[in-house]
C-alpha positions in Angstrom: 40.0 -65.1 -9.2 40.6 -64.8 -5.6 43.2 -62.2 -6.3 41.3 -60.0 -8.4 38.2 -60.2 -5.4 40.3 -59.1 -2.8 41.5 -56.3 -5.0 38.1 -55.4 -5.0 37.4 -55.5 -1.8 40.4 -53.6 -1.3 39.6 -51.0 -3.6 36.2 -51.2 -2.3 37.3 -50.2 1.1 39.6 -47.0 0.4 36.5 -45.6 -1.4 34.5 -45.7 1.5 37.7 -44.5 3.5 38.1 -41.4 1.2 33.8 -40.5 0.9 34.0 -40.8 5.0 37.0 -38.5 5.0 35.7 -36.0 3.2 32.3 -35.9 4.7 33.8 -35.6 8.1 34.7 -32.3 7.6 31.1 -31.0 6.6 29.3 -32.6 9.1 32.0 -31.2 11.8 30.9 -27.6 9.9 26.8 -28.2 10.5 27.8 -29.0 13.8 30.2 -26.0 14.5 27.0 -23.5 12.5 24.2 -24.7 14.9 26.6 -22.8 17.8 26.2 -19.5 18.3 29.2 -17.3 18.3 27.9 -14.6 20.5 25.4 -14.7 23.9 23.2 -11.8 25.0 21.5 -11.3 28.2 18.0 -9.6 28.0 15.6 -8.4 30.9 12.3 -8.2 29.4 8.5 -7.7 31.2 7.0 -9.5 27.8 5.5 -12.8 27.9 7.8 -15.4 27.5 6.0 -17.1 24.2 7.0 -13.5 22.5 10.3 -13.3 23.7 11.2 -17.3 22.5 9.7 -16.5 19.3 12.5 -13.3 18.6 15.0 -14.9 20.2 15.2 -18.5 18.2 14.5 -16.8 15.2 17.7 -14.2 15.7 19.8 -17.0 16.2 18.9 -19.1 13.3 19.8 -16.0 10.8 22.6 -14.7 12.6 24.0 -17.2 15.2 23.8 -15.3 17.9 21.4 -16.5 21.2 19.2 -13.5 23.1 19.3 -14.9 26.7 15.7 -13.3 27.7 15.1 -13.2 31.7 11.3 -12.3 32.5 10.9 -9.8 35.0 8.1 -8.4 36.7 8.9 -3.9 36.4 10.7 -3.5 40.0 12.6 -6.4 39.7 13.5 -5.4 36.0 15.1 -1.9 37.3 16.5 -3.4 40.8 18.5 -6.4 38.2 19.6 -3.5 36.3 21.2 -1.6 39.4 23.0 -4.9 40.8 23.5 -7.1 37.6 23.5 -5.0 34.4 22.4 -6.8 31.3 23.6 -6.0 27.7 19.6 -4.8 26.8 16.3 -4.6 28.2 13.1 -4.9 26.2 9.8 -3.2 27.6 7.5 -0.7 27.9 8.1 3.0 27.3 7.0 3.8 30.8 9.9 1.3 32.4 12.5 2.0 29.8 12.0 6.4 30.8 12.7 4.9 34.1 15.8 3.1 33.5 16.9 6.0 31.4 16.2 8.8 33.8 18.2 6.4 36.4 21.1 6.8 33.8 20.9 2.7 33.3 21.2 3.2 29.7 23.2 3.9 26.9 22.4 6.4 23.9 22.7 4.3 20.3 21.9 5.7 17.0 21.6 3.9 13.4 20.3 4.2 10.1 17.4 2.2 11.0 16.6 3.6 14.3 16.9 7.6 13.1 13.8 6.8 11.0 11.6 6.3 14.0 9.7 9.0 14.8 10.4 11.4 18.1 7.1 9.8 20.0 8.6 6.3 19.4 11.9 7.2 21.2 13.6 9.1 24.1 15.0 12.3 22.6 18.2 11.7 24.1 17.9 8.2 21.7 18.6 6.0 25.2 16.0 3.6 24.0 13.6 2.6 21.0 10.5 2.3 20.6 10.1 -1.1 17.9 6.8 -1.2 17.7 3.1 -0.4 19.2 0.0 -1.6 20.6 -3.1 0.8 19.9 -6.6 0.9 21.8 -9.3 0.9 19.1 -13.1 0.3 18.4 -13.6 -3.0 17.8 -17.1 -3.5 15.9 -19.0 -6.5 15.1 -19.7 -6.9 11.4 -23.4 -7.9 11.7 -24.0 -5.1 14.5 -22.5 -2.5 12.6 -25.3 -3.6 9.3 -27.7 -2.5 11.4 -26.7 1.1 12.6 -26.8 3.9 10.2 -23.6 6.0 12.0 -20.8 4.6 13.4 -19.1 6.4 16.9 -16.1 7.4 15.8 -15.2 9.1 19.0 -15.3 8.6 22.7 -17.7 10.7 23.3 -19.9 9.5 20.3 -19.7 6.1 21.9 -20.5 7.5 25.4 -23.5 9.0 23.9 -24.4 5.6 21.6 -27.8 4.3 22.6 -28.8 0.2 22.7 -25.5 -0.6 22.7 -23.3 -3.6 24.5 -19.7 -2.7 25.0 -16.8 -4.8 26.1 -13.7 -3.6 27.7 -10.7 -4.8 29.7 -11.0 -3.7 33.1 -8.7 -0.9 34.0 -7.5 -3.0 37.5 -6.7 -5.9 35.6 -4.0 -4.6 32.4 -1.6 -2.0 32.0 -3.3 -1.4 28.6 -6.6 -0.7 30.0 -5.4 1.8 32.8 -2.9 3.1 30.6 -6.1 4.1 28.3 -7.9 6.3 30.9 -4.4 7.6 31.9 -3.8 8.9 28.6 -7.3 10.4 28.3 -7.0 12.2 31.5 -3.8 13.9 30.0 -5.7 14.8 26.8 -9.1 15.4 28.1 -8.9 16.2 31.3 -10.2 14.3 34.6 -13.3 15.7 34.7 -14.1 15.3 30.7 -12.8 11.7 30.5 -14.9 10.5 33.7 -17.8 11.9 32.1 -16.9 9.7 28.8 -16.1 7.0 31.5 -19.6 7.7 32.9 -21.4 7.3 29.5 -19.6 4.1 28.7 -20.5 2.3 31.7 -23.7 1.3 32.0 -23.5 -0.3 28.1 -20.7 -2.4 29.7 -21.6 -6.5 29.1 -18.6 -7.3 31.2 -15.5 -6.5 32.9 -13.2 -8.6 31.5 -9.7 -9.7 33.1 -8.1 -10.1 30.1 -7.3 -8.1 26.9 -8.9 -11.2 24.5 -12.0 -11.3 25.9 -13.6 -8.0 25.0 -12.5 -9.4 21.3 -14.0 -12.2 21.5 -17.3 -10.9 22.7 -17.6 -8.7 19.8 -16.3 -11.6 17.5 -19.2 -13.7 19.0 -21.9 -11.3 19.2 -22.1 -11.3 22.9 -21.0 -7.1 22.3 -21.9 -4.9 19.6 -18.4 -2.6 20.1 -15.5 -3.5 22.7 -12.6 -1.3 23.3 -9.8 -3.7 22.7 -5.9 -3.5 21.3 -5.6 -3.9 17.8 -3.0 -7.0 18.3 -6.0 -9.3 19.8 -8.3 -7.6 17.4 -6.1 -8.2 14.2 -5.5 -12.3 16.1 -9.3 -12.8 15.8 -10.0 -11.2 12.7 -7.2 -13.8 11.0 -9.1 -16.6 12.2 -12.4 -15.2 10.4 -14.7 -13.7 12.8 -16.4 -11.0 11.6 -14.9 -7.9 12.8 -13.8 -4.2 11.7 -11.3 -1.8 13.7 -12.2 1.7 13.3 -9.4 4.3 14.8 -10.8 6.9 17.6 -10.5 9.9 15.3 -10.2 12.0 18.7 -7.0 10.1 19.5 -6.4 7.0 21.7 -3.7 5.3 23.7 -1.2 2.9 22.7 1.4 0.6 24.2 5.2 1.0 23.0 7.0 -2.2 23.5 10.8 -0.9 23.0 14.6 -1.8 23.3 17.0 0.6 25.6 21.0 -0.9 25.4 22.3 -1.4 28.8 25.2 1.2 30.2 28.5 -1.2 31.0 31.6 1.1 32.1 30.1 3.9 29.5 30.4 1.2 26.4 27.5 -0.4 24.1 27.7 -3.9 23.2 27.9 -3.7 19.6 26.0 -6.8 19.0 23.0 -5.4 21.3 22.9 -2.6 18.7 22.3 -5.1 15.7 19.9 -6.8 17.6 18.5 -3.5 18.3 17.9 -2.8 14.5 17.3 -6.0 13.8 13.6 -5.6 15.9 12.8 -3.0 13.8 13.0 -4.8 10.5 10.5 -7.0 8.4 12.1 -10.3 9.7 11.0 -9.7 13.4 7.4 -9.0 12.4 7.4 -11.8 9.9 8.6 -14.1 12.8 6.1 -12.5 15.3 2.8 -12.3 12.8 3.9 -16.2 12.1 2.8 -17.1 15.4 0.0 -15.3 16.3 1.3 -11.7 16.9 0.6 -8.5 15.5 1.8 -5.5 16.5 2.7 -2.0 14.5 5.8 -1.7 13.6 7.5 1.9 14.2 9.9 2.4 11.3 8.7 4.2 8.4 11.2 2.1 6.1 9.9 -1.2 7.0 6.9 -2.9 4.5 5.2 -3.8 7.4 4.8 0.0 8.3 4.0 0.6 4.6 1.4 -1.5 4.1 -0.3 -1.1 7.6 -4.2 0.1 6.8 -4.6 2.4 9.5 -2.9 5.9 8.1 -5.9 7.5 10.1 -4.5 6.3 13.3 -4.2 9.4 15.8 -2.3 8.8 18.7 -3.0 10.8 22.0 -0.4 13.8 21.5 0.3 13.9 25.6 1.4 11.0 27.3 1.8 12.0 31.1 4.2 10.8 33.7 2.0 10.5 36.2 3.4 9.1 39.6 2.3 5.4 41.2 0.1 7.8 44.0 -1.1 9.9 41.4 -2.4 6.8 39.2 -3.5 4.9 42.7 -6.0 8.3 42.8 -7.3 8.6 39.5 -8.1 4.1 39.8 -9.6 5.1 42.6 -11.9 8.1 41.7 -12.9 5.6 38.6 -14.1 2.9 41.5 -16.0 4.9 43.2 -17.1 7.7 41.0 -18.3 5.3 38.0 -17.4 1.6 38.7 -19.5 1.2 41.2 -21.1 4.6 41.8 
């Protein structure tokens, strides 16, 4: 009896030996799969809550970690010039910078060819991956009451017993970026009249690019001039708002991707990364947590099913200089702000 228990336990024992054995291996596996095989160093001007979102999301389907440093513009393009990075992701305005300063690299795919020429350098050194327009943003209840809707900027300069909410154009690069664009379209003189019109139905203002929103989500405006990301943030979380699309055109911010310039080569895993912004993963990941942007390739079924096919973009976007966009601010000061 005490032969055939120890036999047992014996037996018992190399069992245990053998399933430890052979689950060594697959936990050593799990291990070696959470560590990503590649690293890549970013520059980016975005908010660091967007940037986390892309880059732990690319590494958990690919294993591969986007390093993102946040950078203020002139320290983006002076870290370029003394510590080139494998990509940067920004604005259109920085990344025509860093490309005219021959800081980046031309790269052309499938995916990226689909994008259309005012998404992208024509020389293909960077990529626009997707867009932040200015639009109306209307308040349900107001908008019951009024028998036309403006539909232009000058049919909202002209609106009567209206309140209006809008972003300050000192305080965001999408506000001033908005009168920048209409002074390439319209002209100085027509867009400060519009400008003019607008102002004294202003409630507020405002500092930052939610709060026009949420006045017109509140009732506190009847119509703000807001980007369709905040508008589209609100409207998830029920309040009652439409977006109707200047049909005269409007401004938009591209967010893009330009690949970094190392000894004339591109870093072939900054290209898939590249694409990998343009595709329905990245906005599934961003829209998952609050963000919603436009995406810019026609292929994607987040471009498909986007509602606004009315959408006109301004047709001129201007390279105006740092004086030259100093003047205009301050013609708006004192010619309407506080005329």
């Amino acid at each position: 009896m005490r032969r055939y228990t120890i036999l047992l336990l014996t037996g018992f024992m190399l069992i245990l030996a053998a399933v430890a054995g052979a689950a060594f291996p697959v936990d050593a596996d799990k291990k070696n799969s959470a560590v990503p095989v590649q690293e890549l160093l970013a520059y980016t001007t975005l908010p660091p809550e967007t940037v986390t979102i892309l880059s732990e999301t690319y590494e958990k389907e690919n294993r591969v970690r986007v390093n993102f440093v946040p950078l203020v513009p002139n320290e983006l393009i002076q870290n370029l010039r003394n510590k080139p990075a494998d990509l940067i992701l920004t604005d259109s305005q920085i990344l025509s910078t860093a490309a005219d300063l021959d800081l980046l690299t031309p790269y052309i795919s499938e995916t990226n060819d689909a994008v259309k020429n005012n998404f992208k350098d024509m020389y293909d050194r960077w990529i626009g991956v997707w867009y932040d327009p200015i639009i109306f943003c209307i308040n349900k209840d107001y908008l019951r009451k009024i028998h036309a809707i403006p539909s232009t900027w000058e049919e909202l300069a002209a609106a009567k017993n209206v309140r209006i909410g809008i972003t300050d154009f000192l305080a965001a690069d999408a506000s001033s970026n908005l009168m920048f664009q209409m002074i390439g379209n319209f002209g100085d003189a027509k867009t400060y009249e519009i400008l003019g019109g607008i102002h004294p139905k202003v409630v507020q203002y405002a500092k930052y690019l939610s709060n026009p929103v949420r006045q017109a989500g509140m009732g506190e405006a009847d119509i703000s001039i807001a980007v369709e990301s905040e508008t589209l943030r609100y409207m998830q979380n029920h309040y009652p708002l439409k977006i109707i699309y200047p049909e005269d055109g409007t401004a938009c911010i591209i967010t893009g991707i330009g690949i970094v310039t190392t000894d004339k080569k591109r870093n072939p895993a900054a290209a898939k990364f590249a694409d990998w912004l343009l595709s329905d993963d990245a906005q599934i990941s961003l829209q998952k947590n609050g963000f919603y942007f436009l995406s810019t390739n026609p292929q994607s079924l987040a471009y498909k099913t986007f509602a606004g096919k009315n959408l006109v973009l301004f047709d001129n976007a201007p390279k105006f200089t740092e004086q030259q966009r100093h003047e205009f601010l301050d013609k708006w000061v004192k010619t309407v702000r506080f005329k």
